[in-house]
N, C-alpha and C positions, 0 to 999 in steps of 0.2 A: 146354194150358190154354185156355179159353173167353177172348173178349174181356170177356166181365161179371167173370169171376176175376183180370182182371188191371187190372182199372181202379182208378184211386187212388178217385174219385171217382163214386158210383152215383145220379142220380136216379130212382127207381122210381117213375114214376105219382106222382109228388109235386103237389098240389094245392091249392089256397088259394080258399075259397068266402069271400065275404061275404053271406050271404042267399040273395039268388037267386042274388049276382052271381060269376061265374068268375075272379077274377084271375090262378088258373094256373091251365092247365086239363091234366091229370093226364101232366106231364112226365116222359120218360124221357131221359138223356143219359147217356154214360160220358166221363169225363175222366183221360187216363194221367197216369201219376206225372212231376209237373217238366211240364207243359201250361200256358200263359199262353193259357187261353181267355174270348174276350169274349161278353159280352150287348149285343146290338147291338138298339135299338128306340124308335119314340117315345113321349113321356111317357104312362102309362097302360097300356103292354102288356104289363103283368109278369115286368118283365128285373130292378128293384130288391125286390120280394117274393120273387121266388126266391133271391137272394144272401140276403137275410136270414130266410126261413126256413134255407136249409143255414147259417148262421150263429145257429140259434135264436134267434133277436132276434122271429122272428114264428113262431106253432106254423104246420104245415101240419094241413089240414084231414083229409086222405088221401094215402099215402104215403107213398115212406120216404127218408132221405138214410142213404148207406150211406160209409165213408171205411175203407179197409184191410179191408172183409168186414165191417166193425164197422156193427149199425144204429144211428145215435147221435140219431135223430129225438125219440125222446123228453129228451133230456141238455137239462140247461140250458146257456144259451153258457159258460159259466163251464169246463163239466166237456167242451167237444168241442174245446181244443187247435186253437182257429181265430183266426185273426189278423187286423182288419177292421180299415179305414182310412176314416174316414166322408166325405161330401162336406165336410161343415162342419171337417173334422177332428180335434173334441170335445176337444181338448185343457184341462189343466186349468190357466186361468190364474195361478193362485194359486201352482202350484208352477213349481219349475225346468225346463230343458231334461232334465236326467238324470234329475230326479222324476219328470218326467212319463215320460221313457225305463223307465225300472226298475219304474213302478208296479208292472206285471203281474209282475216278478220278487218281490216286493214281496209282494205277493196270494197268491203261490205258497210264502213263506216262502225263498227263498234265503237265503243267508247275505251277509253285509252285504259283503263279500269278492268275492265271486262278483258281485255285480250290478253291483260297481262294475268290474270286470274285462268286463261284457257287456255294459254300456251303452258301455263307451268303446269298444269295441270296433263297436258301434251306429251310434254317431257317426262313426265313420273310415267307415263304410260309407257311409252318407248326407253324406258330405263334409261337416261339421259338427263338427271337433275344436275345441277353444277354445271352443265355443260352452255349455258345460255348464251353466253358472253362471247363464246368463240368462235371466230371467223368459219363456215361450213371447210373451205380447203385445211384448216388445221384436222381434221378428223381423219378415221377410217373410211373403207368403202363401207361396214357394215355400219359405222357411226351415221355416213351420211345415209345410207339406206334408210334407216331409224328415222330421220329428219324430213325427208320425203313422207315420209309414212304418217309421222307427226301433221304436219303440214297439211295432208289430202285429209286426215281426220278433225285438224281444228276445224273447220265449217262446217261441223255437224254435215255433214253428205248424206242426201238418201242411198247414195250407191258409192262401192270404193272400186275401183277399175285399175286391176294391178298389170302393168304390160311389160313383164320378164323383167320383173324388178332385181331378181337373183340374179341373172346370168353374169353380171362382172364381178363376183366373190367368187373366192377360189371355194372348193369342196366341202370344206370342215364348217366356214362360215356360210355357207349357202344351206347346209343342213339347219344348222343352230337359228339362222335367220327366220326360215320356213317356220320352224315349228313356234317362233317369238311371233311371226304374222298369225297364225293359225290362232294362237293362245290369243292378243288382241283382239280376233274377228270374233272369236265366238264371246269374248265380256262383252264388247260392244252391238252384240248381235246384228251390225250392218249387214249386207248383202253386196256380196262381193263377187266379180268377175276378175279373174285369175288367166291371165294368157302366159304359156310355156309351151316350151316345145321337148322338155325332159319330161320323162313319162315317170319318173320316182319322182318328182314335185306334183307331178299332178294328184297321183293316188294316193301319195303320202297325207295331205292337207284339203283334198276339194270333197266336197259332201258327193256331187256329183260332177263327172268329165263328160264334154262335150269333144269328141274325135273329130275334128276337120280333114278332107281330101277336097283340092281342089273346088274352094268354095262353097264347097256343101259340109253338111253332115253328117256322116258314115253312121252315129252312134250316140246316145246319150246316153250315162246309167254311174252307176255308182262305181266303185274301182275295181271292186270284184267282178262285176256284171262285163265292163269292159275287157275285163284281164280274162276270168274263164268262162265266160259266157258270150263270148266276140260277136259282133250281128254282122260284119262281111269280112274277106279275108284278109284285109289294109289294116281293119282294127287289129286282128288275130297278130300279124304281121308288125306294126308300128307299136303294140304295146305289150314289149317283153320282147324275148327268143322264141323261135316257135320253129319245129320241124313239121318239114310237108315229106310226107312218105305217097308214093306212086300207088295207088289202091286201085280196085277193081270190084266192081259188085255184080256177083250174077246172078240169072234169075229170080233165087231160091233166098233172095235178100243178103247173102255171105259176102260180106267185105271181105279182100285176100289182098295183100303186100308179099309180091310172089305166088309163092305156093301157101303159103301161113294165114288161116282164118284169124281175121282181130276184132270184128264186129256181125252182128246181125244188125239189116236195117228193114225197113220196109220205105223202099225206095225203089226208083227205075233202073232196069241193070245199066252198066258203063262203067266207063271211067269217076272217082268221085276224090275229090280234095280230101285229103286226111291229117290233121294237125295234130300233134300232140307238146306238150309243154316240155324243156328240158328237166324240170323240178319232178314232170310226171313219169321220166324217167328211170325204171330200176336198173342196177346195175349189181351182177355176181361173178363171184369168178369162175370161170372155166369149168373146174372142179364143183359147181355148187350146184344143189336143185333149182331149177330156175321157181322163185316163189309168185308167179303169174300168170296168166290163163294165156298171156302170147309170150314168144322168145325167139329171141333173134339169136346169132353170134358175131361176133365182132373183134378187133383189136385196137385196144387205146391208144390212138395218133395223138395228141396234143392233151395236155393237161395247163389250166390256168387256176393257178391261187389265188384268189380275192380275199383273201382275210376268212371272214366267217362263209364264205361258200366257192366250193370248187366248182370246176364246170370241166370238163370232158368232152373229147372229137372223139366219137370212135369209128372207127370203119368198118362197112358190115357192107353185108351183100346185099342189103337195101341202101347203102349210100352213109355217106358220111353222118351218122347221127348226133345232134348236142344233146349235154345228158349234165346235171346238178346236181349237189347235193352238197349238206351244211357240212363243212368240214372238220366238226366237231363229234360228227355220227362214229357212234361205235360201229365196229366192222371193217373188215379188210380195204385196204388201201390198194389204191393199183395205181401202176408205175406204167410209163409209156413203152408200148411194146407188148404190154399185157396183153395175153386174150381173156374175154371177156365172155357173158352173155348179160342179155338186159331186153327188158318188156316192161310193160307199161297193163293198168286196168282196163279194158274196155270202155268202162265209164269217164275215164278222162281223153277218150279221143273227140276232136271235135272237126264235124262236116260239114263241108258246104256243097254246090251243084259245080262239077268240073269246071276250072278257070277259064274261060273265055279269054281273045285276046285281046291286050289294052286294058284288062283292069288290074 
């Protein structure tokens, strides 16, 4: 069998014009059956019009959304057996927690038996027993998130379509939430699309991220792949910190930042994009042998304490560099004003061909 024949999920060239204007511009992805994959991009680049056209909530302009070999592009949401979980999570005040659970069993004519056997059943899943009774505005936001969740999962859905379902929990609950979705998806082995625009939701919980830029593309891959394996510089760029240090390749393939070789490549001489990660950053003091094949010197401008990882500005005659490390690590502590040195592997720089302008 082909990869196209075995995917749960097909977008063909699926497209969404406004006017002039491109909001998807004619996406092809395939998604296997039981896949928690993310749309990963910022506001504007058509990661939330793709989930809701494949959820018919919006027509595509061109295109097709394909689920089991089935083209279901034209169905209304009603008739494509897809289960969406909104940001605001729509829920309807008026009724119950189980009302609201069972609506769609409701919709579909079950028998009055059956839904109450699948909603409580609903509930045990979203940790929410006892709770039936109660008006959805009595709850939490993570209460009701649960109940949306409930809810998109009572009709057995071939697909679950989650569209920044976190983003109105505050920090602690938005973590604990994630990893309660992530543990559901994989008992329920559904297949799941996942829209965010936080890049620790995505990599935390998606098998695979899909990178949006202006209604395309940029990237598909796993989290690692997207994080140090970046395929243009917007991924590099939009997921994590990344420094760009000013490089130079000449003939002889010698990358230099300055005067200081940091790479051989075999590439065409120039100018050449040079990234490196702040985490891939080493940092020593003054006094110390530098333990890396490149080094700079510097002096620490800014220090910020995150709990379990620091982060560091330091200033060097390549430019303000960011720099990381778990704040837990044995070794000397530097204080702002410290001079410094710090370098980085070879192997974890990463190039692309000099930036052009506009991208």
């Amino acid at each position: 069998m082909t990869e196209a024949s075995t995917a749960h999920l097909r977008l063909e060239r699926l497209e969404k014009l406004y006017g002039d204007y491109a909001a998807v511009k004619a996406l092809d992805l395939q998604v296997t059956r039981g896949e928690f994959l993310g749309f990963l991009g910022p506001s504007g680049c058509g990661k939330s019009t793709t989930l809701r056209m494949i959820g018919g909530l919006v027509s595509q302009t061109s295109g097709r959304v394909v689920v089991d070999g089935k083209d279901i592009s034209s169905l209304p949401p009603h008739r494509r057996n897809i289960g969406i979980v909104f940001q605001n999570y729509a829920l309807f005040p008026h009724m119950t927690v189980e009302e609201n659970v069972g609506f769609g069993l409701r919709m579909r004519k079950w028998p009055a038996a059956k839904i109450r056997e699948r909603t409580a059943k609903m509930l045990a899943t979203v940790h929410l027993e006892g709770y039936g009774k109660r008006k959805t505005r009595e709850l939490s936001g993570g209460q009701q998130q649960r109940v949306a969740l409930a809810r998109a999962l009572a009709i057995e859905p071939a697909l679950l379509l989650l569209d920044e379902p976190l983003s109105n929990l505050d920090a602690k609950l938005r973590e604990a939430m994630r990893s309660e979705i992530r543990e559901i998806q994989r008992a329920s082995g559904i297949t799941t699309i996942f829209v965010t625009h936080d890049q620790n939701e995505a990599l935390a919980v998606c098998d695979r991220v899909a990178v949006m830029k202006d209604g395309d593309i940029e990237q598909v891959g796993t989290a690692f792949d997207v994080y140090e394996r970046p395929a243009t510089p917007f991924v590099a760029d939009f997921v994590g910190r990344i420094n760009r240090l000013q490089a130079l390749q000449g003939d002889d393939g010698s990358v230099r930042v300055g005067q200081t070789p940091i790479a051989q490549r075999n590439a065409a001489a120039g100018q050449v994009m040079t990234l490196v990660r702040p985490h891939r950053v080493k940092i020593f003091n003054a006094s110390e042998q530098l333990m890396t094949a490149q080094g700079f010197e510097g002096r620490v401008k800014e220090i910020t304490y995150l709990g379990d990882v620091t982060q560091y500005a330091i200033d060097s005659e390549i430019g303000v560099i960011a720099a990381e490390r778990a704040s837990a690590a044995r070794g000397t502590r530097h204080g702002v004003g410290d001079p410094v040195k710090f370098g980085w592997d070879a192997e974890d720089l990463i190039f692309f061909p000099n930036e052009r302008p506009g991208q």
